[in-house]
ROVOMI-197127 format. One record per residue: residue in one letter; z, y negated, x negated of N, C-alpha, C in turn. Coordinates in steps of 0.2 Angstrom, whole numbers, plus 2048, in hexadecimal, padded with zeros to 3 digits. Layout:
BEGIN
aZYXZYXZYX
...
//
This chain:
BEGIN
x8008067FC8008008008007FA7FC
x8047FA7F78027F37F27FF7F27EE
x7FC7F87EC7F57F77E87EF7F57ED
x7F07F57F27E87F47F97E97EC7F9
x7DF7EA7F47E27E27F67E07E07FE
x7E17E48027E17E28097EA7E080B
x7EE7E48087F47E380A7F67DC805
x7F27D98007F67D27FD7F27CD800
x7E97CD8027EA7CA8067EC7C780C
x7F07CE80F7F27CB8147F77C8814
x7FC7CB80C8027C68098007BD808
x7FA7BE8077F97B88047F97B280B
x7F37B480F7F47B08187FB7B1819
x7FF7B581A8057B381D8077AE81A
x80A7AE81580D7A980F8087A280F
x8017A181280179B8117FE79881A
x7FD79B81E80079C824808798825
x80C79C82281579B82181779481E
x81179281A81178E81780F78881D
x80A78981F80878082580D78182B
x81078682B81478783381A783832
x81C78382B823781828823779827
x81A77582581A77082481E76C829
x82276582782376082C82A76582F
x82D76882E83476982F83B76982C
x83F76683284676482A84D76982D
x84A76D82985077282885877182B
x85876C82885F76B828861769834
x85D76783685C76583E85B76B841
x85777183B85577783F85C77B840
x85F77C83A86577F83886A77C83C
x86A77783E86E77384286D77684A
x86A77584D86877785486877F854
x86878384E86878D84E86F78D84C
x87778884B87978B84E87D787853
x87B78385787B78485B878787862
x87778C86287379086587979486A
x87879687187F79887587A79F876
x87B7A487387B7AD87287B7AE87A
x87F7AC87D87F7B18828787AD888
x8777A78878717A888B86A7AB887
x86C7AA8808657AC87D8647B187D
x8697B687E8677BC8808667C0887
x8687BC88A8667BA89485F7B9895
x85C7B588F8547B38918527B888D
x8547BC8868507C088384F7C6888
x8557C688C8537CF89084F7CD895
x8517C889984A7C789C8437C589B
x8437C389583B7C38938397CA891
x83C7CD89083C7D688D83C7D9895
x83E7D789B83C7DC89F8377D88A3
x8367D38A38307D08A482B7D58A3
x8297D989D8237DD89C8217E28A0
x8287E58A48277EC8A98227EB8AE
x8247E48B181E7E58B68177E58B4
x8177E08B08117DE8AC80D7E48AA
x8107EB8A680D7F08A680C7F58AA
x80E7F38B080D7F88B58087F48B7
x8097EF8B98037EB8BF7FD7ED8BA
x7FB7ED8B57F57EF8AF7F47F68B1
x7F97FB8B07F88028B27F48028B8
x7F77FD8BD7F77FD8C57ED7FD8C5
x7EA7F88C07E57F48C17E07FA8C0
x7E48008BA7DE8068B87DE80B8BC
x7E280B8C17E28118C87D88128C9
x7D88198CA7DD81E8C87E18228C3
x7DD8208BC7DF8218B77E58208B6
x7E88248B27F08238B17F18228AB
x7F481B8A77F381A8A07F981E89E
x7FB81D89980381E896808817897
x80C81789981081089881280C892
x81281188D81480F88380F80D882
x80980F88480280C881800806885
x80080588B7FE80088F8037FA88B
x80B7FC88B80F7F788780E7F4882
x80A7F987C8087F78788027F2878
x7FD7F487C7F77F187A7FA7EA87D
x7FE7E98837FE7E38868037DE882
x8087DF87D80B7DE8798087D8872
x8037DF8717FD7DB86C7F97D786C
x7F67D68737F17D38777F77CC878
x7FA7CC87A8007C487A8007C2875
x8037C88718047C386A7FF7C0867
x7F77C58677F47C08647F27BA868
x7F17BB8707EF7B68747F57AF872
x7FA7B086F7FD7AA86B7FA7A8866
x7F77AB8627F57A98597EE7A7858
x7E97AB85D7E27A985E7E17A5864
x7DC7A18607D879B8677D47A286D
x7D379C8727CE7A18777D17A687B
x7D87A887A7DB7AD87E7D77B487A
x7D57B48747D37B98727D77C2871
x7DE7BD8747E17C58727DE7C9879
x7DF7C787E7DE7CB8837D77CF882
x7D37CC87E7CC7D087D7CF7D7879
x7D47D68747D57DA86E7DC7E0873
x7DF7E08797E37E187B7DE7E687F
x7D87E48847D17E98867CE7ED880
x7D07EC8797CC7F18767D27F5874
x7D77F28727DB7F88737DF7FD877
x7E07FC87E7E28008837DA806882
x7D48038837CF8068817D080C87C
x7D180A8757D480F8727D7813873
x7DE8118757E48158777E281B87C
x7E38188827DF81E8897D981E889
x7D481E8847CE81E8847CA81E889
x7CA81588C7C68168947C2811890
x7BE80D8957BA80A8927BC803891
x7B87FF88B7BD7FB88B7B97F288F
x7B47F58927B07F08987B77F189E
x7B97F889F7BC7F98A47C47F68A3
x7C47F589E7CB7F389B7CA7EA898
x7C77E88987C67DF89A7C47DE8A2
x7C17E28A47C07E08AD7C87DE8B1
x7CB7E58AD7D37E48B17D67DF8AE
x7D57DD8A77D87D48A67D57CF8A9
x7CE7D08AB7CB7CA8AE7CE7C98B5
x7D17D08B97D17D08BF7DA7CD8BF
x7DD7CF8B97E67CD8B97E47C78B7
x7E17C38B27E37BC8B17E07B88B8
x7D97BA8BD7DA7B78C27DF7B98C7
x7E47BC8CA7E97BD8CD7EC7B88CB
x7F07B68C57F57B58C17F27AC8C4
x7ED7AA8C37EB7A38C67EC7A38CA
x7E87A88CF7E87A78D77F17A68D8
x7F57AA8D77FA7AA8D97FC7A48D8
x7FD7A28D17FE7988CF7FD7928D4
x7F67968D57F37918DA7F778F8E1
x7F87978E57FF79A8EB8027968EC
x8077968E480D7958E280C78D8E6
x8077888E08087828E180677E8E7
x8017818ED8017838F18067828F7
x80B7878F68127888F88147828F7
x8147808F181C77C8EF8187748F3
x8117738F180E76C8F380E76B8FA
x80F77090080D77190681677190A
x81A77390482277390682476A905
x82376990082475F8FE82075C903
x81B75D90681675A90E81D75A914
x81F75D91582575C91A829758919
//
């Protein structure tokens, strides 16, 4: 693994990656604010954003009916697919999240961006319900 210069390049991006992300902050305000930090709600919001993901992986499952994925693998690809959908432009993780569910349960992987095209529009539609709701309730 250390002699592969695929593994020092990727030491090298991190490290200067780590390096723009750090520019322009002052440690001392950061240190400051991390301890005061109150553990018990941050660990209130950590288990809910962690079970946040249950549904999320089943309504995916739900979208591949009748096919029945595995749960560990849907988890994972959806996992991966977020996180890079934070680090790349374009929402590209979700494209990399249909290639890899594809690999994993080996369906297809048109069949497995269709079900992201068909969740992210719910996911709006809903938004829209929501505000809808709320703008239709303030009218009274």
């Amino acid at each position: 693994m250390f002699k592969s210069p695929r593994f020092w390049i990727g030491i090298l991006i991190s490290v200067v990656c780590l390096y723009f992300a750090f520019q322009g902050i002052q440690f001392d305000k950061l240190f400051a604010a991390l301890i005061g930090i109150n553990f018990f709600w941050l660990a209130i919001a950590s288990l809910l954003f962690f079970a946040s993901y249950a549904p999320r992986v089943f309504r995916w499952q739900w979208l591949f009916l009748p096919l029945r994925l595995r749960w560990m693998n849907v988890l994972h690809a959806l996992n991966i697919g977020y996180f890079l959908s934070n680090l790349l432009p374009a929402r590209l993780g979700d494209v990399v999240r249909a290639y890899l569910i594809g690999a994993l349960e080996n369906v297809s992987k048109a069949r497995a961006l269709s079900t992201i095209v068909v969740e992210r529009m719910s996911d709006g539609l809903i938004v829209v319900l929501l505000l809808a709701i709320f703008f239709c309730s303030r009218c009274r």
